[in-house]
Structure formats: structure tokens, C-alpha cells
One Martini backbone bead per residue (centre of mass of N, CA, C, O) as a GRO file, in nm:
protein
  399
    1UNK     BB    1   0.093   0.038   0.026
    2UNK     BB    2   0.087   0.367   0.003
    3UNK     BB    3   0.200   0.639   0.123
    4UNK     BB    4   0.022   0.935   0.188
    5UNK     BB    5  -0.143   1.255   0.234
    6UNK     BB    6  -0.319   1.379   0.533
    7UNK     BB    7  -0.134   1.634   0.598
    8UNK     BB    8  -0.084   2.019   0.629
    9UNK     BB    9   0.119   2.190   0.816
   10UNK     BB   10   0.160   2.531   0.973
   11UNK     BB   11   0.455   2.652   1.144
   12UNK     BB   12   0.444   2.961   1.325
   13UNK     BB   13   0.741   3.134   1.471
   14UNK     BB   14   0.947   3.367   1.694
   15UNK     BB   15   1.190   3.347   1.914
   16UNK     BB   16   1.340   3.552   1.759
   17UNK     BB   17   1.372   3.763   1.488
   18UNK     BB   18   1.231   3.596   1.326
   19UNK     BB   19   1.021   3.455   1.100
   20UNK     BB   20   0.932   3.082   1.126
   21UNK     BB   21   0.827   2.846   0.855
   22UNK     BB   22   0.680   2.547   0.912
   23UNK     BB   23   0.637   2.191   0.732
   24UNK     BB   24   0.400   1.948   0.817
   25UNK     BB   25   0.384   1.616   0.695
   26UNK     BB   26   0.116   1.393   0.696
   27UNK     BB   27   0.059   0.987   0.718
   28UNK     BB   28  -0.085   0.690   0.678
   29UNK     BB   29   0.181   0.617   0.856
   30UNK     BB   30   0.200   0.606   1.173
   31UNK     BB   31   0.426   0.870   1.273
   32UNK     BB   32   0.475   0.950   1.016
   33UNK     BB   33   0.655   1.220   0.898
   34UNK     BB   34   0.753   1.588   0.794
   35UNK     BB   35   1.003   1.851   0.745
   36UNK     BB   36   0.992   2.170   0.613
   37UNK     BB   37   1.111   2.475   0.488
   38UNK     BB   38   0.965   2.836   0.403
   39UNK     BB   39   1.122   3.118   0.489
   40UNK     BB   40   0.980   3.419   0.430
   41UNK     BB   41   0.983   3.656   0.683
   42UNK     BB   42   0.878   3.914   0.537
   43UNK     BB   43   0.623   3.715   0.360
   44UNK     BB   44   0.449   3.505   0.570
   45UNK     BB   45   0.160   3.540   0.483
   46UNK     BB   46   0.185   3.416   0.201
   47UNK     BB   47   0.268   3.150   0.216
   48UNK     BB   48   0.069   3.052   0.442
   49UNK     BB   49  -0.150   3.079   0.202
   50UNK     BB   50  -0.028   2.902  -0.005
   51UNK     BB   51  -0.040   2.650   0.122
   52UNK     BB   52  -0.337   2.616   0.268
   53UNK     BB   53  -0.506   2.663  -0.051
   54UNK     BB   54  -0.292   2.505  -0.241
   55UNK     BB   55  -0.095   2.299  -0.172
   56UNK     BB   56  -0.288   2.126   0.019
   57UNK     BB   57  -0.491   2.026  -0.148
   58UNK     BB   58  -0.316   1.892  -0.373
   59UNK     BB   59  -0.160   1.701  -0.155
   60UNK     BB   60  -0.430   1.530  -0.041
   61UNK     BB   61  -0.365   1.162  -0.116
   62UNK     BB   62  -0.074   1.142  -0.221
   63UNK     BB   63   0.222   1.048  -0.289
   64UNK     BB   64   0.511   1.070  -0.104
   65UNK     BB   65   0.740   0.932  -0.280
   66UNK     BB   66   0.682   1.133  -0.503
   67UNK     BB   67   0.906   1.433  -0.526
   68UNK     BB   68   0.939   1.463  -0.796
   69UNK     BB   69   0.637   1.495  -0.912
   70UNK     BB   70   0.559   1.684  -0.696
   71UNK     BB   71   0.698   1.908  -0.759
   72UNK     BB   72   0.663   1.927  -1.096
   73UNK     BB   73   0.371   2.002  -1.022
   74UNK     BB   74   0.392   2.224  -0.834
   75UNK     BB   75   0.524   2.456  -0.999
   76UNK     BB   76   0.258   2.425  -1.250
   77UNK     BB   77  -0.038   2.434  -1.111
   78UNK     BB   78   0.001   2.781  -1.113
   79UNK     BB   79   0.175   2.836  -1.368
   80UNK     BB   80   0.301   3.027  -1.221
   81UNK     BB   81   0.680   3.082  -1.191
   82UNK     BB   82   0.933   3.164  -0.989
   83UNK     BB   83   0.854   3.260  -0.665
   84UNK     BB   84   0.857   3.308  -0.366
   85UNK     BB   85   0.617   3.207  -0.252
   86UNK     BB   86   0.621   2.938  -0.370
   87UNK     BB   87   0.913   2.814  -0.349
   88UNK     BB   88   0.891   2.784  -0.076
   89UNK     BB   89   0.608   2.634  -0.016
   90UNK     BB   90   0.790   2.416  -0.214
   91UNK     BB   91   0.973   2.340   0.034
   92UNK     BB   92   0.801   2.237   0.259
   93UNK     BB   93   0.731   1.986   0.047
   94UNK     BB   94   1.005   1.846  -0.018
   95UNK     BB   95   1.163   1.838   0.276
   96UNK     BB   96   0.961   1.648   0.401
   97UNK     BB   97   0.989   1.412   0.181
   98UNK     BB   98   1.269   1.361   0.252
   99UNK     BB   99   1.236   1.259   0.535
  100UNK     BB  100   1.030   1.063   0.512
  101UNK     BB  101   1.258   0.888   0.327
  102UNK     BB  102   1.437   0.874   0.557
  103UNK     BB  103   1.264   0.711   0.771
  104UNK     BB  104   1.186   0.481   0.589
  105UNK     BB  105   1.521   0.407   0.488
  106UNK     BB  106   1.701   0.477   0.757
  107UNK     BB  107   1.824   0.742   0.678
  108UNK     BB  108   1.989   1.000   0.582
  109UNK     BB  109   1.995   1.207   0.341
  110UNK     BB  110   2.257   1.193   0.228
  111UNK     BB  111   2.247   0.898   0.130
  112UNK     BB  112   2.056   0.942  -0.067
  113UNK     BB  113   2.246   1.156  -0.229
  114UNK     BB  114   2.539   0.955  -0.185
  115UNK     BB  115   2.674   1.033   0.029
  116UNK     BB  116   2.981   1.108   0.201
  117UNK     BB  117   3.265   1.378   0.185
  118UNK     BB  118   3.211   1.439   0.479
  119UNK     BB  119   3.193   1.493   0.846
  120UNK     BB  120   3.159   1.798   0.779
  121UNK     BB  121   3.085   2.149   0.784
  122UNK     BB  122   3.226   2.440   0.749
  123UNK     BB  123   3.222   2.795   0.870
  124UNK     BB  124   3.058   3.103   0.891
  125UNK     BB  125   3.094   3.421   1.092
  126UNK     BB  126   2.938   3.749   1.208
  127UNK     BB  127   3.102   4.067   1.198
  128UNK     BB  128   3.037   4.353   1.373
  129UNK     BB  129   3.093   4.735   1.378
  130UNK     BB  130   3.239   5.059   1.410
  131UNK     BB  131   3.497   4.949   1.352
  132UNK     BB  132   3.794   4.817   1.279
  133UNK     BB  133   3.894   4.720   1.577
  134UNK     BB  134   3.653   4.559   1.657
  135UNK     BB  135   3.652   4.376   1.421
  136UNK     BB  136   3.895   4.256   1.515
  137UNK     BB  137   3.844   4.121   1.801
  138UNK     BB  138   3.581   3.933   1.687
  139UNK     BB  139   3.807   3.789   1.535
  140UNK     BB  140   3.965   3.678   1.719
  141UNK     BB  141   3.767   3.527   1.892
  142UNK     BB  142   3.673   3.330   1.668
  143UNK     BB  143   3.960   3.231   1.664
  144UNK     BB  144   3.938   3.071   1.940
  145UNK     BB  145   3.711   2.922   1.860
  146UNK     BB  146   3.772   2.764   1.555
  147UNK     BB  147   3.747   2.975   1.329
  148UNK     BB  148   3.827   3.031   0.976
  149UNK     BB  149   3.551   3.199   0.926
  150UNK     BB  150   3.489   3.544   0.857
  151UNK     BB  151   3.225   3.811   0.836
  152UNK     BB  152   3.292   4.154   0.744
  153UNK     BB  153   3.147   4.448   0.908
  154UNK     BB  154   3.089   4.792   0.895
  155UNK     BB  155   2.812   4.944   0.987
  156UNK     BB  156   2.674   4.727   0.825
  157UNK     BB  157   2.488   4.732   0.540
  158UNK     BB  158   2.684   4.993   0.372
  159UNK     BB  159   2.793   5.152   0.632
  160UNK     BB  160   2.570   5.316   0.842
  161UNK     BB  161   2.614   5.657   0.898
  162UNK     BB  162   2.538   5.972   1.106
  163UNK     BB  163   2.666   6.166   0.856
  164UNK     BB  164   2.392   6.145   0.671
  165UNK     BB  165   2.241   6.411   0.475
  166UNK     BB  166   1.965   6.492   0.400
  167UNK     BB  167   1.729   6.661   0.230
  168UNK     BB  168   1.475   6.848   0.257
  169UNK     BB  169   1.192   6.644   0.368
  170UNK     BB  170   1.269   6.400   0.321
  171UNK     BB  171   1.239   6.069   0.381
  172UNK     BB  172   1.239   5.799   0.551
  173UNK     BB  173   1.481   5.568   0.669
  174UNK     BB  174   1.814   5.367   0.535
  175UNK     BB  175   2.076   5.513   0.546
  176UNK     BB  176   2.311   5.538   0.283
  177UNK     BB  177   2.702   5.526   0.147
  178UNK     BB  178   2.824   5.433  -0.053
  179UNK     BB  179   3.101   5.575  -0.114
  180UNK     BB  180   3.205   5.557   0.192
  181UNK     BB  181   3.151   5.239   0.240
  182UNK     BB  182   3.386   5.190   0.015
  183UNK     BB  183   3.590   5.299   0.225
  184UNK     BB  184   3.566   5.169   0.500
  185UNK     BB  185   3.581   4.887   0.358
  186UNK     BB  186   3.933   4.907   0.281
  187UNK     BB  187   4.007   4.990   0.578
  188UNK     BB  188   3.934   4.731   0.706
  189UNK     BB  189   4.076   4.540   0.562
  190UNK     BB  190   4.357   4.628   0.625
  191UNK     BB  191   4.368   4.645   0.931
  192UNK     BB  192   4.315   4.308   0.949
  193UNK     BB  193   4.552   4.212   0.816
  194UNK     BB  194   4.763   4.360   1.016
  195UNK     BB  195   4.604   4.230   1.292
  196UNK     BB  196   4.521   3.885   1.208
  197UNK     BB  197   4.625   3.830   0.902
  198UNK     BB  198   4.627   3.530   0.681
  199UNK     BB  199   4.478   3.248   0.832
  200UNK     BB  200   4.231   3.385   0.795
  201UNK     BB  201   3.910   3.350   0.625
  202UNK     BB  202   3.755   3.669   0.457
  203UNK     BB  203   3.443   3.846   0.452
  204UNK     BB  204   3.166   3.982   0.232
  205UNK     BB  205   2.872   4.194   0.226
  206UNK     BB  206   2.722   4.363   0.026
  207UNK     BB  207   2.411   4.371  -0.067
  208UNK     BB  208   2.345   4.503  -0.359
  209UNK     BB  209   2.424   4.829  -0.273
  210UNK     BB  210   2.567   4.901  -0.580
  211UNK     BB  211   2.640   5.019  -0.831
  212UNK     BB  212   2.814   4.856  -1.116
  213UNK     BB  213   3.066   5.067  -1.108
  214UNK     BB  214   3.112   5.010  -0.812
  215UNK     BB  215   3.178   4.722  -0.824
  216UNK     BB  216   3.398   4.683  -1.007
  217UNK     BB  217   3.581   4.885  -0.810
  218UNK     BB  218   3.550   4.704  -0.543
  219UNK     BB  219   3.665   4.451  -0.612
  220UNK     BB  220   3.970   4.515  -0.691
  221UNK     BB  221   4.033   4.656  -0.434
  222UNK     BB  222   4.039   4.394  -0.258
  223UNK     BB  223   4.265   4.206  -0.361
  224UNK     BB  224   4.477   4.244  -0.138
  225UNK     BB  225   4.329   4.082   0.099
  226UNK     BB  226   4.187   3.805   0.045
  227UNK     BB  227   3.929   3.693  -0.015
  228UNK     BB  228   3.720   3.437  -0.025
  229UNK     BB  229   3.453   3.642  -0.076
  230UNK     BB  230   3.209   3.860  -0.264
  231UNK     BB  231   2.909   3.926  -0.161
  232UNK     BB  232   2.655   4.031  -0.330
  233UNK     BB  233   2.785   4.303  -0.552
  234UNK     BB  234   2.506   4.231  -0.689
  235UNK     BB  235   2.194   4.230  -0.847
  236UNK     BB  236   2.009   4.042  -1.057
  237UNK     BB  237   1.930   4.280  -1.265
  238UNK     BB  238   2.317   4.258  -1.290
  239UNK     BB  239   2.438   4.015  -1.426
  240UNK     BB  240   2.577   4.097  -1.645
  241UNK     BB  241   2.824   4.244  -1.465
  242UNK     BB  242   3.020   4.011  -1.411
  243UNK     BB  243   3.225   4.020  -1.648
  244UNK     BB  244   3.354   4.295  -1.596
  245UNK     BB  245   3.466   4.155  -1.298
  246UNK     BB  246   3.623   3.933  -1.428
  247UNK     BB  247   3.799   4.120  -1.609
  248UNK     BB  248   3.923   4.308  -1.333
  249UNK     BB  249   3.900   4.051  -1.108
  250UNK     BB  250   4.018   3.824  -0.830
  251UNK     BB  251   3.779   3.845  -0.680
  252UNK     BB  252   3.584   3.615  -0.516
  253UNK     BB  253   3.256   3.523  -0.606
  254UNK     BB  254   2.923   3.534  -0.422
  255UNK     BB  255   2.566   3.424  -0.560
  256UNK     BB  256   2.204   3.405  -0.497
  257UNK     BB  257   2.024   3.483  -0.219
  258UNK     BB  258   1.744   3.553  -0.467
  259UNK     BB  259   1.724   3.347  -0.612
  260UNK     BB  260   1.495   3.157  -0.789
  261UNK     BB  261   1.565   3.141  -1.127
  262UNK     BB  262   1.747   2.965  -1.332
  263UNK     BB  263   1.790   3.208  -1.532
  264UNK     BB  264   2.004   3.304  -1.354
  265UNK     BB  265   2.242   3.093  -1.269
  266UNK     BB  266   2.296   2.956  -1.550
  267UNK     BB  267   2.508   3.181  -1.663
  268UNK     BB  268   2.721   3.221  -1.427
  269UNK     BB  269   2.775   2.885  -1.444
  270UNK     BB  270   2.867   2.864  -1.734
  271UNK     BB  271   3.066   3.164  -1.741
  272UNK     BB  272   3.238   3.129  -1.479
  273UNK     BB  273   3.143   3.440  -1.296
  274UNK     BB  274   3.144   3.246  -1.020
  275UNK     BB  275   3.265   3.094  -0.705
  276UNK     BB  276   2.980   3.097  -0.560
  277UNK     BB  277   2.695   2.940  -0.428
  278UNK     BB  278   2.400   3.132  -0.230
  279UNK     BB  279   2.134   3.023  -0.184
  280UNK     BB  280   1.794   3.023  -0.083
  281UNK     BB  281   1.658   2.718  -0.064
  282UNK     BB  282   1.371   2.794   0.006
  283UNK     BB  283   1.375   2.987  -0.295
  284UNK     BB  284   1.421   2.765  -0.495
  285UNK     BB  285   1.246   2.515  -0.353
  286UNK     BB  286   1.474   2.300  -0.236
  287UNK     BB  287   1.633   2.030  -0.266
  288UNK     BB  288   1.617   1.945  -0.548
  289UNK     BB  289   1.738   2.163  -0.670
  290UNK     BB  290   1.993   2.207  -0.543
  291UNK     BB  291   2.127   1.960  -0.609
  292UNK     BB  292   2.092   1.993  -0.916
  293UNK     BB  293   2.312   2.272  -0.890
  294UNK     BB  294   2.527   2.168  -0.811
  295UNK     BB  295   2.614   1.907  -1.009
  296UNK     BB  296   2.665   2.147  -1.206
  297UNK     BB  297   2.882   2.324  -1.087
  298UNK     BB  298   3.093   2.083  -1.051
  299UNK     BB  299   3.162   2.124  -1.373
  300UNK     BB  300   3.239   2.449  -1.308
  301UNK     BB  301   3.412   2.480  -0.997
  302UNK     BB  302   3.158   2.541  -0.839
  303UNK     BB  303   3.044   2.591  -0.509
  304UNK     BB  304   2.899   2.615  -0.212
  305UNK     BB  305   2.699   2.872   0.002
  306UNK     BB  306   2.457   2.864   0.156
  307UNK     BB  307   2.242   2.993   0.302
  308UNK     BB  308   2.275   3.090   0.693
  309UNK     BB  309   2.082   3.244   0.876
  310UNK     BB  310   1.790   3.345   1.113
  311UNK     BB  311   1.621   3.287   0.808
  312UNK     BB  312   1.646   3.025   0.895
  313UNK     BB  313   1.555   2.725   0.976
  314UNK     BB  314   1.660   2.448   1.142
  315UNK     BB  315   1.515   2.282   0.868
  316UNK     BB  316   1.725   2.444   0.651
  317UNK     BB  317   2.003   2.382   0.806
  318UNK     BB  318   1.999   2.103   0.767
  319UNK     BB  319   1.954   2.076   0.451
  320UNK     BB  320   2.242   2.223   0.411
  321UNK     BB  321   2.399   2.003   0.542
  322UNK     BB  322   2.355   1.780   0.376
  323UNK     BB  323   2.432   1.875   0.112
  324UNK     BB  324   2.751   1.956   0.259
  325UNK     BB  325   2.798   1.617   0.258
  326UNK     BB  326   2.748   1.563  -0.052
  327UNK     BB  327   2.897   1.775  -0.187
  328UNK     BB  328   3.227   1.790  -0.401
  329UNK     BB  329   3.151   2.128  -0.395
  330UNK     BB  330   3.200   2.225  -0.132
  331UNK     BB  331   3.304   2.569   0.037
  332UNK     BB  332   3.057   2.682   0.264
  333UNK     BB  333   2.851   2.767   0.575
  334UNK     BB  334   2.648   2.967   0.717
  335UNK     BB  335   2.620   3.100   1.052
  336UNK     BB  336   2.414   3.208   1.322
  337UNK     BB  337   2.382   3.112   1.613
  338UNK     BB  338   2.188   2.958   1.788
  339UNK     BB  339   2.006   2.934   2.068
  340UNK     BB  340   1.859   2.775   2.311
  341UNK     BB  341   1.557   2.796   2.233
  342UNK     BB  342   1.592   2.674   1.930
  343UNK     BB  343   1.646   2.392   2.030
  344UNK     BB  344   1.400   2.328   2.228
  345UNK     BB  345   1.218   2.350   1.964
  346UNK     BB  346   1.457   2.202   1.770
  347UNK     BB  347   1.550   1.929   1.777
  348UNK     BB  348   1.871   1.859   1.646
  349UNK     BB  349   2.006   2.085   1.568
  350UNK     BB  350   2.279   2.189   1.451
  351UNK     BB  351   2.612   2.138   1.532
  352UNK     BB  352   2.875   2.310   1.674
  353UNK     BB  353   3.239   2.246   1.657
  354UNK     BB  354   3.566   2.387   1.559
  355UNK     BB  355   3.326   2.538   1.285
  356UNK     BB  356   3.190   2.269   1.304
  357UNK     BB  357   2.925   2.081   1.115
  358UNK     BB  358   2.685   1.846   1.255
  359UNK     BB  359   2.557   1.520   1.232
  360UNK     BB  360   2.324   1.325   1.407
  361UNK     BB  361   2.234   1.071   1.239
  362UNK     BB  362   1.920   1.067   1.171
  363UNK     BB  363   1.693   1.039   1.006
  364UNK     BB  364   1.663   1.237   0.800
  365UNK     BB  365   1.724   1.559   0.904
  366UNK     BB  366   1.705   1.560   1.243
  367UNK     BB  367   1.445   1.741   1.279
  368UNK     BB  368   1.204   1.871   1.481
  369UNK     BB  369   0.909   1.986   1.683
  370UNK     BB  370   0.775   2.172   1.945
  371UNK     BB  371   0.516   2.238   1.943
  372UNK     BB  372   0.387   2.432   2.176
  373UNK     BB  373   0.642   2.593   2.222
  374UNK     BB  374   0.635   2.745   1.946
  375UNK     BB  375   0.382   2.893   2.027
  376UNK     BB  376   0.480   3.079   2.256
  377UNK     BB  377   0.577   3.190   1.996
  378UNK     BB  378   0.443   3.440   1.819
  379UNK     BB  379   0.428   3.611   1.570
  380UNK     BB  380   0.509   3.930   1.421
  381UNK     BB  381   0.405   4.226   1.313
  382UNK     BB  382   0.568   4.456   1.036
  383UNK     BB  383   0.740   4.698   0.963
  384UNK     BB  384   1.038   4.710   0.748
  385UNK     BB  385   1.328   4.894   0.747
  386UNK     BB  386   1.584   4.806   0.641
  387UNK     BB  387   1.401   4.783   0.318
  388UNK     BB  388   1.451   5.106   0.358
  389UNK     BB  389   1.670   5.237   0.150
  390UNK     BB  390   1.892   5.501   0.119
  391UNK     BB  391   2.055   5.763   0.025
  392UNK     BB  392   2.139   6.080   0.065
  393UNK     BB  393   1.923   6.217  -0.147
  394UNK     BB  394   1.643   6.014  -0.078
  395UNK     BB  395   1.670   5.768  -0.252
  396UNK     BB  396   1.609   5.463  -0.349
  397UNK     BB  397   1.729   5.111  -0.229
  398UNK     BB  398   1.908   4.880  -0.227
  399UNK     BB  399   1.916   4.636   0.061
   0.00000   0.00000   0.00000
């Protein structure tokens, strides 16, 4: 008898600063289910009603093995396709399949995948500070704690300071220099190399907040750091000048966290135009594609470093953890250092110990959800500031 879908929740809860949204798929099976994030924490009211009114429908009485066809017909349902609401929601579709086929098959997911290239997935994590010697201090803590890589930001993301004067009337928002931000972080940069060496390996996110001709110029200029790579440093409508980067810098690129469709990461891995694909796993659909972009970016020596930080929930962390043991072209993987409350929340969530993401080997994600305890926090509805972000004289900005 096949096992079937006879219910799929969405669990919201916002223990710390996101909010995250977990799909779990019960099935005709005593006691088998399966859990997969959804989270796009900005637009979580969208993602639940797709889930609920959409997907929901759909899945219930299909039968749970065909994960591939399920993805596939889930994907052309709603004829449009390839947006984050709906992408989010067919992740937590994906991933909870995956789980429920490795607890069916007794194996942890990384096996379905062709099992493990490695013991642990190597990790980075992130400093922010006011100053330069700030953000050395910081990177230097997290070196005595076995962390080899360090992502630095002075003054967030932008770099930005209260010296940005806006003219008579400007709107409200999140103001930053572009032209300064990248004047204050190449001397950040000069800094810490100069103060913890060169043993450490240095990342950074534009968060592509520049627009294409400074980004050109901030690529070049970072060259002497030697930076592990430079995050986002286009946004996804200025693919295009990937090719002016690489033909003028030699610093390694990192980008993906905001794709969704095909058409945007297949030029720039085939043009071999970037050096780490950054995708964040539930925007892209699930497990199922990122496998797929994975096995194609190893044929042209692009690595992996798939999004990770506190906006991806513990089971798309899981998720992250399963492919970064399977794929021969992994990178690095992005932490975000969950605290004590998401643990007890989320059993199982991965943990790290010497920089390294270790798995627990429990049969699919290995992780669960206490819902009792994630109801006790439940989501907060915001106008969001830091995505309203504008430039000095008041014009509105990608943030």
C-alpha cells in the first residue's frame, strides 16, 4: 500500500528575531511525517496562504514517495511560476519529503543523496562592528573559538553612519554612503589584515547595495585582502555585469541569495562568472533543485555556500547541513549561531563545535518541532525598516 499525504501544517513562530515557518506533512502512516521551512520571514502571511489554501489541496491523498513528481507538477500547478512565495511554499513541500523518505529508508537524507564527502561542513560567521579595531577584536574571539572563517561588515550592511545628511524634507528610511561605505570598508579591510593576519579566512556582503560601475571598482579595489569571496555584490537585474568583474578582479564572487528562477544562476554558472553559489535553499524550491544546481555548478568548479543565517529555520539548516555532506563541490556554509530557546524548540538542530557543522545521523533531517513550545512565541507582524534603505539625498535604494 502506498503511504499517502493526509495533512500538511504550517507551523509560525518567531522565537528569536525572524520569523519562521515550518510545513509538516502527516501521512497515512502511523506516526511517519516530515518537516521542511518555508521561511521568507519578510512576506511569512503570503507563503501561509499559499501553503494552506494551495498547496494544501493539492497535496492531500498523493502519495509521498514521488517527491520528484510532486515538486514537478507542484512547481506548474498555478501555471505562474518561479517566485518566492510560491518557491518558499513547494520548499517546505520538498524538504518534509525528503525527511519523511529517510526515516522510511532508516538513513539520514545526505545518504538518499549518494552519501557523505566529508564528516562536517566547515562554517562562517559573522562580525559587525563600529570601528575597525571593533571588528578585529570580534574576529579574533571567534579565532581562539576554532572559527577559520569570518564574515566582516563595519557599521552593517551599507556601512552605515550618522553623518549621511539627507535634504530639506526627504522621507524617513534606512540611509547609507554608498561612496563612503566602500571608502570605510577597504580600510576595514586593510586593518584586519594588517592586525590578525593572513591565516584567517576574511569574507564581506555588499548585499548589493552598489550600483554596477562601483561595484566593478570595489571588486578590484578588495583584491590586495585576499578575501575568501565578496557576497552580492550585484543584485539578480545586473547579472549582466558579472563579466566586467571578472575580467577586472581577481577577488572570488559569491551570489544567489535572492534567485529564484533558473534563468538568473544558469548564465552565471555556465559563463563560469562566480565562484560560490549563495542561494537561499527554500527560495530556490527545496532540496530537490539545489541537488540539481549543485551536481551542474561541480562541472565548472563552482562550490557551494548556500544561505544561512537566522532567517532560514533549523530544518532548512538541517537541509543546508545534508547537502554540504554530500556534494563534492562544497564551499563553506554560513552560521548563524542559534541560541538555547531554538534548540529546545527544534531537537536536533545541527550543531557546531571547532567551526564545524556536525550531523546527528538520525534518519532524515534529524530534526523535529516541540509545536506546544513554538506556539508559546508566535509571530509579530512589522513594517520592515532596515528593506527600506535610501542613499544621501533621499532616493530609494536596493537594501
Amino acid at each position: 500500500m502506498p503511504v499517502t499525504i493526509t495533512d500538511v501544517k504550517t507551523i509560525l513562530t518567531q522565537p528569536a528575531g525572524s520569523r519562521l515557518i515550518v510545513v509538516k506533512i502527516l501521512t497515512s502512516e502511523p506516526g511517519l511525517y516530515g518537516l521542511g521551512c518555508a521561511t521568507f520571514t519578510q512576506r511569512f502571511h503570503a507563503v501561509h496562504a499559499a501553503i494552506e489554501h494551495h498547496l494544501k489541496p493539492f497535496l492531500i491523498g498523493k502519495d509521498a514517495d514521488d517527491i520528484e513528481d510532486l515538486w514537478q507538477t507542484a512547481m506548474v500547478n498555478g501555471y505562474w511560476r518561479n517566485g518566492p512565495v510560491l518557491n518558499n511554499a513547494i520548499s517546505g513541500m520538498d524538504m518534509a519529503l525528503w525527511d519523511i523518505k529517510g526515516k522510511q529508508a532508516g538513513m539520514p537524507v545526505y545518504q538518499l543523496l549518494g552519501g557523505k564527502c566529508r564528516e562536517a561542513a566547515d562554517t562562517y560567521v559573522h562580525a559587525d562592528g563600529a570601528s575597525p579595531e571593533e571588528v578585529a577584536e570580534i574576529v579574533r574571539k571567534y579565532m581562539e573559538q576554532d572559527y577559520r572563517h569570518v564574515r566582516c561588515q563595519i557599521g552593517g550592511y551599507g556601512g552605515r553612519k550618522p553623518r549621511v545628511t539627507p535634504p530639506e524634507g526627504a522621507k524617513s528610511g534606512d540611509y547609507f554612503d554608498p561612496r563612503s561605505y566602500m571608502r570605510r570598508t577597504v580600510q576595514m579591510f586593510e586593518h584586519l589584515r594588517a592586525s590578525v593576519g593572513d591565516e584567517v579566512e576574511l569574507l564581506h556582503d555588499t548585499h548589493e547595495r552598489l550600483n554596477p560601475a562601483d561595484a566593478v571598482v570595489f571588486a578590484k579595489q578588495l583584491e590586495p585582502y585576499n578575501l575568501f569571496f565578496l557576497e552580492d555584490v550585484l543584485a539578480p537585474e545586473d547579472n549582466a555585469w558579472f563579466r566586467r568583474i571578472r575580467d577586472t578582479s581577481t577577488t572570488p564572487i559569491a551570489m544567489g541569495e535572492l534567485f529564484n528562477n533558473p534563468a538568473e544562476w544558469l548564465p552565471l554558472i555556465e559563463g563560469r562568472l562566480i565562484d560560490f553559489l549563495r542561494m537561499h535553499i527554500s527560495q530556490m524550491g527545496g532540496i530537490t533543485p539545489a541537488r540539481n544546481v549543485a551536481a551542474m555548478a561541480a562541472m565548472y568548479g563552482i562550490r557551494t555556500a548556500w544561505h544561512g543565517p537566522g532567517d532560514v529555520s533549523p530544518v532548512g539548516h538541517a537541509a543546508n547541513l545534508h547537502l554540504d555532506l554530500w556534494a563534492p563541490n562544497f564551499g563553506i556554509q554560513e552560521w548563524c549561531r542559534f541560541g538555547d530557546l531554538v534548540y529546545e524548540i527544534f531537537p536536533g538542530t545541527p550543531e557546531v563545535r571547532g567551526g564545524y557543522m556536525y550531523p546527528n545521523d538520525r534518519p532524515g533531517l534529524g530534526v523535529d518541532v516541540d509545536e506546544e513550545l513554538a506556539a508559546r512565541y508566535p509571530y509579530e507582524d512589522e513594517i520592515i525598516n532596515w528593506t527600506q534603505a535610501r542613499t544621501p539625498d533621499g532616493g530609494p535604494a536596493r537594501p
